[in-house]
Structures are given as structure tokens and as C-alpha cells.
N, C-alpha and C positions, 0 to 999 in steps of 0.2 A: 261796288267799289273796285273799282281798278286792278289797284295794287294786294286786294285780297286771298290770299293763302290758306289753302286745306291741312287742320292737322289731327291725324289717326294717331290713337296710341291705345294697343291691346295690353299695355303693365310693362310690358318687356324692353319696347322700344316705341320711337316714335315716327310717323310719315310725313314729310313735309312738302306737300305738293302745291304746286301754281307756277307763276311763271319764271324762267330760269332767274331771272335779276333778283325779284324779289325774295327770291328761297334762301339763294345765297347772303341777303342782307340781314334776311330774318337771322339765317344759320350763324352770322358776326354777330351782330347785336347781341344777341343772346350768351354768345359762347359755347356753341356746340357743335363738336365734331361732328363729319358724317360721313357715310358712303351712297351709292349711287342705290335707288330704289329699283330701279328696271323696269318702269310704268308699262312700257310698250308690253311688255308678258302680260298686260291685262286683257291683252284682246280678245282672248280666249272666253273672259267674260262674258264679253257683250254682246255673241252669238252673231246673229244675222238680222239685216231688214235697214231699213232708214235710220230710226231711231236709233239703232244700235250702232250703224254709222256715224250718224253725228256725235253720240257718245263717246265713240274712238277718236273721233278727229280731233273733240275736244280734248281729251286726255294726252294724246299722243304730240298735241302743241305745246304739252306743261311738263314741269320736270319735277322730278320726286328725289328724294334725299331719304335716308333712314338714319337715325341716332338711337345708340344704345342706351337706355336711360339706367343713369348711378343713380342715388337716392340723392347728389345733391341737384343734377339734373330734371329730375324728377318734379322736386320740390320749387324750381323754376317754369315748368311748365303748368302746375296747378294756375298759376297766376291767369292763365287763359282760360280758364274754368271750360274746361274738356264734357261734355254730354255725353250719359252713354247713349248708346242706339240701341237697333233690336237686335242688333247682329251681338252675341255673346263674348262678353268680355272686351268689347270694341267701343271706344270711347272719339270723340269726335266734336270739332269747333273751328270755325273759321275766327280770322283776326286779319286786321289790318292796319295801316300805317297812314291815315288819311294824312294831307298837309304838310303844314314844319311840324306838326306832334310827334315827339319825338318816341313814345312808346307803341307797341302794337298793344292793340286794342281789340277785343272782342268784336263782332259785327253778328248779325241778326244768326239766330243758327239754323244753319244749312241753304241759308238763303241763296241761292243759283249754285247748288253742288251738286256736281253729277257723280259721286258718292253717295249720294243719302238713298241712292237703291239699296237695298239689302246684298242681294247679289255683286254688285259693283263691293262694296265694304268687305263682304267676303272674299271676294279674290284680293283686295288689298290686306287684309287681313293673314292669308293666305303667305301674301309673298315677305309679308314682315316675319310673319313665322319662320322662315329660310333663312330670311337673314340673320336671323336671331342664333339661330342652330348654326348658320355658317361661321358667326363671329365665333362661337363656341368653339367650333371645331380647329379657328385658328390661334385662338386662347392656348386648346390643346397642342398642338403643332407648338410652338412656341416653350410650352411645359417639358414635353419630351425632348426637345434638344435643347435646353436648360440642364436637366439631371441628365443627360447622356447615358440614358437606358435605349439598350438596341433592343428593342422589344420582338422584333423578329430573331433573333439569336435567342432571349429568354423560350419565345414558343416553339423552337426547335430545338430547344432542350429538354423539351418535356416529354414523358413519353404517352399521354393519355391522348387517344387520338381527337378526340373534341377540340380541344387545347390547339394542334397542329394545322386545324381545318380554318379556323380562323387566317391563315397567312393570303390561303385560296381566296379568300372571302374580299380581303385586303384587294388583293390585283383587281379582280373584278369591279368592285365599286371605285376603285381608282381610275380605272377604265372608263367607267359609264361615266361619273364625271366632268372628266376628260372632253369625252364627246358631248355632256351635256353644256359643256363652254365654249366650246367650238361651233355646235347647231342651233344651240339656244332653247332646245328640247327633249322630251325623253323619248324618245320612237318605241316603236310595239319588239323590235328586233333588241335594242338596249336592256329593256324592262325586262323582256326575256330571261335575260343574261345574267341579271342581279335576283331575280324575285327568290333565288334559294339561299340566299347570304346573309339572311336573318337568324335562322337555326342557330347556322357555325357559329355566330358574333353571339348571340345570346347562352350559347350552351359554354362558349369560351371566359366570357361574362360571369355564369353562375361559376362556375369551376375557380376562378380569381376569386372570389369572396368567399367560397370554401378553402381557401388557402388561408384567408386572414385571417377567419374564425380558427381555422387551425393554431395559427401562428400565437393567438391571442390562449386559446387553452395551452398550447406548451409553457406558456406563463406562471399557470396555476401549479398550486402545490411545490412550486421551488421554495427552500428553507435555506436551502447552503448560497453564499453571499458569490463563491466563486463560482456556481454554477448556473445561478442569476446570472451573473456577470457573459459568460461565455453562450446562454441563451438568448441574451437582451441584444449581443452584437449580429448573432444570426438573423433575431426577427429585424432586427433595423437594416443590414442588409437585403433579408430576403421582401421584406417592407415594401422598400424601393422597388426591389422590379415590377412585382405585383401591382401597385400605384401604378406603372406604368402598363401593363398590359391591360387591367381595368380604363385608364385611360384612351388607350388606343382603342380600342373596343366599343364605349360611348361615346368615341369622333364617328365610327363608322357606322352606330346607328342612327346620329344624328344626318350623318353625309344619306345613307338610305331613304329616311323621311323624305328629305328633299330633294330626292328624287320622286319618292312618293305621291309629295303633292304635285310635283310637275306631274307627274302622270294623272292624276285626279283633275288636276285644272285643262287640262288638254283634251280628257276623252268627257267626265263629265263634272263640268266645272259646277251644276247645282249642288251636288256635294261635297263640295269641296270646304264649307265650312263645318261640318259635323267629322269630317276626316281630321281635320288642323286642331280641333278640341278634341277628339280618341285620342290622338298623336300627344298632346301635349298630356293628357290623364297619361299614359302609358310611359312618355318620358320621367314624369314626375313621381311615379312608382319606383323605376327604376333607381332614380336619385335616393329616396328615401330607403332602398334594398340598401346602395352602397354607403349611407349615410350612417347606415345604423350598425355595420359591420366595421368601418371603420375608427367609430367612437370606441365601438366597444375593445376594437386593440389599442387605442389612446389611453381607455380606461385601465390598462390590465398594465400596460408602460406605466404609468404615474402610480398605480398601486405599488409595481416594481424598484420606482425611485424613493417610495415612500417607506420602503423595507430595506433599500440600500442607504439611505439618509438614515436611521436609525441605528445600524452597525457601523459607522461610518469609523469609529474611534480603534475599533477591531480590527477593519479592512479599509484602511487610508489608499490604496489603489483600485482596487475592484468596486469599494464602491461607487465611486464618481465616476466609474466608467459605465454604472448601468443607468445612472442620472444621465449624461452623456447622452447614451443611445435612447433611452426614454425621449429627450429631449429633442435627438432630430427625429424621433418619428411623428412625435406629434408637430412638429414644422412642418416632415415632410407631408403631410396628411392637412394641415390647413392649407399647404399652398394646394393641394391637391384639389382641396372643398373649392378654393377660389375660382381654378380654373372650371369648374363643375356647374359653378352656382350655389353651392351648397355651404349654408352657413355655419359657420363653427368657430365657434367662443373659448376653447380651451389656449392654456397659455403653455409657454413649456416650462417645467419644474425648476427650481434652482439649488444645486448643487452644494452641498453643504462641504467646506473645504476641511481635510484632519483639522490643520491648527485652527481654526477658527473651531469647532469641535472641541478640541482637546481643554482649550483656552475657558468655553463655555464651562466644563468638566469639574476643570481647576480652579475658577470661581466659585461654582459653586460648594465645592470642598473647603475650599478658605473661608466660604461665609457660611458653613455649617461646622467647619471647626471651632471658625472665632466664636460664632454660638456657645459652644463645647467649651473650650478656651473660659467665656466666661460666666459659662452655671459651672462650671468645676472651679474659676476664682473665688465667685458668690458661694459656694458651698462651701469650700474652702476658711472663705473670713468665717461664716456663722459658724464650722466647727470650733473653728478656733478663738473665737468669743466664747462659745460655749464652753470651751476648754476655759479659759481663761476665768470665767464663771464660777464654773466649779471649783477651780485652782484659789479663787478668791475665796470661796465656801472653806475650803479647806482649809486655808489655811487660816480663816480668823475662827475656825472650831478647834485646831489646833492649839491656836495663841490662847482660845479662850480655855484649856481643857491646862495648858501649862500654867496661867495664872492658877485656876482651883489648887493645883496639885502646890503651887509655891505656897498657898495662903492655909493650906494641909498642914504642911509642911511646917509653916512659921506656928501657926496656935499647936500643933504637938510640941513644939518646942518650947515654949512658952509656959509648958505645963510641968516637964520636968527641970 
């Protein structure tokens, strides 16, 4: 078929290769964003010899597109029922648009793909992986000058020198970069240059998440509502920068990777798919270190709100100021998870305002008085029937005890 189109998708994102007209028609039809794959990088692939020529020439006639798949993008491309291969985590289908039919359509699978090499799928595989990390990294970019954390001012504030070594670390990979956009490669001189900037970014890394585990015990054992209050504003300040140098920090081992595999796919590209799944086990560790660190300061904030919600009628000021900062850290901590990839379901607390409080209070006092109010009415009538009772007792033993004494009275008289 002609107008038939290759499409990869390892979970993350998707590949859209074949000929420029039709990539692009697929990519409307459908509704999906995209950026430029960079097919040509695959040459690396296909080594040397005939075959390996004709495999370049073919490829290097077609054009390739990468889309980030969201879960609702996602759930549009199952419709082309995707195969896996043998290459790991790598899923793959052709589709076309035969006629006036107006939908693409599945076609025989793999039938005339010059992908269904292993090798081939892996280096494609390979450079989605890139761009995946690179969408990330501009996710990140985007994050940091949103909250207007100068994150190089936070690391030169510090004085551990771990912490410090990261800024080095920064220029350099900035650097490589740089020239790897310019050459379109990683050279042996470049690689050089970067291969010690892993240490500084990871030791700078651990150090950040030991801050928030910090930040998260000065939480514990607060009782006074005013010194809650004046610790919950520090940790949500000091929150903030942290979130941010953690973030700068997982831009630039992402940016490293990808330099990584460039250097993997250039010198020996049959490895290059067992290095791109290490790479992603390792990224996804990493995610789950700062995933679990940061919940647990989300958890110690809402515990926070939930002690300041409780005094609230006592401290009508302080305490809605540690709901408050409770409140943007677990924001600022979800938007954090987003930029990251990492999921997170907590919501932010709601503020219980004095009057609405007090009002609660006063309710319930009127409807445990009126209670009161009327078992002390009800007690009330029954003494007083009772009284009333007795009062009845009385007085017809009385009446009855004056008649004896008058009828005494009359037969004594009677007699004399």
C-alpha cells in the first residue's frame, strides 16, 4: 500500500514514520501533536554493506514524527491494535488509508517494514527514549520559571559542598548539549567532558530529599498551634526551593542519558537497547526515591491542617495560616509530580473559617441546651403533678380527718 505508515510506540510516546504527506495527514486526522523524530540519527543503525544501504536510503526518504502519548491519546491509538515485537517494551503496526475510506486502517503487520529488524526497532526505540526525557526536561524548564526559584542562588547558598558541585556539573552538560545540537553527535572529546557530572547531580539529588525528610520530622511533636503555625510557613517556603533544585537536578540527568545513548548508538549501537531499558529501570527508581519523600512531607502538612482545623475556635488566625501553607505545598508538590511524571492524588485541605467554626459550636450548644431546656421542662411538669398529687392526698385526708373530728364533736354533744 502506498500511502502506508509505520507506527512504534514503547508506553511513553509514539513514532510516526512513512512518507512526509501522509504522516502529516495521519497526525490531523487523528488530533495529534508532534515534534520532529530525527530518523536520519538512525544511520548509526544500519552499520555497513548493501543491504544496510538500501535500508538507509529507505528510511532516510521517510519522515518520522514523535507524539507524547496522554491517556486520552493513548486510548486513540489502541484503535490500530499496536503488536508487540521482540524488541522489549516496543510495540508496532502499520495502517493505511486505502481509497475514499475515510479511516486508517490496519494493513498486514510488518508487511514491507524495514523496522521489523530488531536492531532497526532498537535504535528507533532508542531515540524515542530522547525525546521523551527531552520533552521532560522542557516540562522542567517551563516549571522553574513559573515558580521563580533561582535555583543556582538556593545552591550557592549552601554550604555542603556536594550541594555546590552540582552548578559545575550544570555548565558542563549545558555545554555538551550545546554542541550536541550543533554536530548532531556526541564525540569521544564531549563525552570526556561530561562522563564525571553524574556523581555531583546524584549526590546533590540525595542531599534535596534529605532536606525534605528533614523538613517533614520538624513537623512532628508540634502541640502549640502558634508554633505549628510559624514552622508550616518555613517548611512551605523552604519546600519551594527544594522542589526546585530537586527538579533542576532530574532535568540534568535526564539531559546526561541523552547524551548517553548518543554515545551508545554511535560507538556500539547493538547495545543500545539494553542500555535505554538500564536507563529507564534507573530513571524510574529515582522517581519513586523522590515520590516517596515527597508524599511523606504532604502527609505530615495535612496531618498539620488537621491539628490546626481542630483548635481553630482558639486560634481564629494561626490556624488557617497553617491550612494555608499546608495547602500550597501539597500544590506545590502535585504540580511538581506532573512535571516529573509522577502520580499524585492528594487534594489540598480546606480551611475551616473561626465563624463558620464558632457558628458550628453555637449550634450545637442551642441544640444540646434546648435538649436541657426540655428534660428540665418535662421534669419540671412531672414534679409538679406530683406535687399537685400529693397536694390532692392531702388535702382530702385533711377534709376527711375534719369531718371525723365535726361528727366527734356533734354525738359528744348530743349526749350531754
Amino acid at each position: 500500500m502506498d500511502n502506508a505508515i509505520q507506527l512504534i510506540s514503547d508506553g511513553d510516546g509514539l513514532a510516526v514514520i512513512g512518507n512526509a504527506t501522509d504522516v502529516e495527514r495521519f497526525l490531523l486526522s487523528e488530533g495529534l501533536p508532534s515534534k520532529d523524530l530525527g530518523v536520519q540519527r538512525l544511520k548509526s543503525v544500519f552499520g555497513t554493506g548493501a543491504a544496510a544501504a538500501q535500508a538507509g536510503s529507505e528510511i532516510f526518504a521517510n519522515s518520522g514524527r514523535w507524539v507524547k502519548l496522554t491517556k486520552e491519546s493513548a486510548e486513540r491509538v489502541k484503535q490500530f491494535g499496536l503488536m508487540k515485537t521482540k524488541t522489549p517494551g516496543i510495540s508496532h503496526a502499520m495502517v493505511g488509508k486505502p481509497g475514499s475510506i475515510k479511516n486508517w486502517l490496519q494493513v498486514e503487520k510488518g508487511a514491507g517494514s524495514f523496522l521489523t529488524n530488531p536492531a532497526h526497532l532498537a535504535g528507533a526505540a532508542g531515540i524515542m527514549a530522547q525525546l521523551a526525557m527531552q520533552q521532560t526536561m522542557d516540562e522542567i524548564t517551563d516549571y522553574l520559571a513559573r515558580i521563580d526559584e533561582k535555583v543556582d542562588d538556593v545552591l550557592r547558598a549552601q554550604k555542603d559542598a556536594a550541594v555546590a558541585r552540582m552548578i559545575g556539573a550544570d555548565l558542563i552538560i549545558e555545554e555538551a548539549m550545546t554542541i550536541r545540537e550543533q554536530v548532531g553527535r556526541v564525540s569521544e572529546v564531549t563525552w570526556s567532558k561530561v562522563q564525571a557530572a553524574p556523581t555531583a547531580i546524584a549526590d546533590t539529588q540525595a542531599y534535596a530529599v534529605r532536606q525534605l525528610d528533614a523538613l517533614a520530622e520538624k513537623l512532628e511533636g508540634q502541640t502549640k498551634i502558634g508554633d505549628l503555625a510559624t514552622t508550616a510557613k518555613e517548611v512551605e517556603s523552604r519546600t519551594r526551593e527544594w522542589l526546585a533544585v530537586l527538579a533542576r537536578s532530574f532535568q540534568l540527568q535526564d539531559a546526561f542519558a541523552v547524551l548517553e545513548l548518543d554515545r551508545v548508538l554511535d560507538t556500539t549501537p547493538d547495545e543500545l537497547d539494553r542500555h535505554r531499558l538500564g536507563l529507564r529501570i534507573a530513571r524510574q527508581k529515582r522517581l519513586d526515591a523522590i515520590s516517596r519523600s515527597t508524599e511523606r512531607l504532604v502527609a505530615r502538612m495535612s496531618a498539620a491542617a488537621d491539628a490546626a482545623n481542630a483548635k481553630v475556635l482558639l486560634h481564629p488566625t494561626k490556624s488557617p495560616a497553617v491550612v494555608q501553607s499546608s495547602n500550597h505545598v501539597a500544590t506545590g508538590v502535585h504540580d511538581f509530580h506532573g512535571r516529573l511524571g509522577i502520580e499524585s492524588g492528594r487534594r489540598p485541605s480546606e480551611a475551616r473559617r473561626w465563624v463558620h467554626a464558632a457558628t458550628e459550636v453555637r449550634d450545637k450548644a442551642l441544640e444540646t441546651g434546648a435538649k436541657g431546656v426540655g428534660a428540665a421542662r418535662s421534669l419540671g411538669n412531672e414534679t409538679l403533678d406530683r406535687a399537685n398529687s400529693v397536694k390532692g392526698k392531702l388535702s382530702s385526708e385533711i377534709a376527711e380527718r375534719m369531718r371525723r373530728l365535726r361528727g366527734d364533736e356533734e354525738e359528744g354533744g348530743g349526749e350531754s
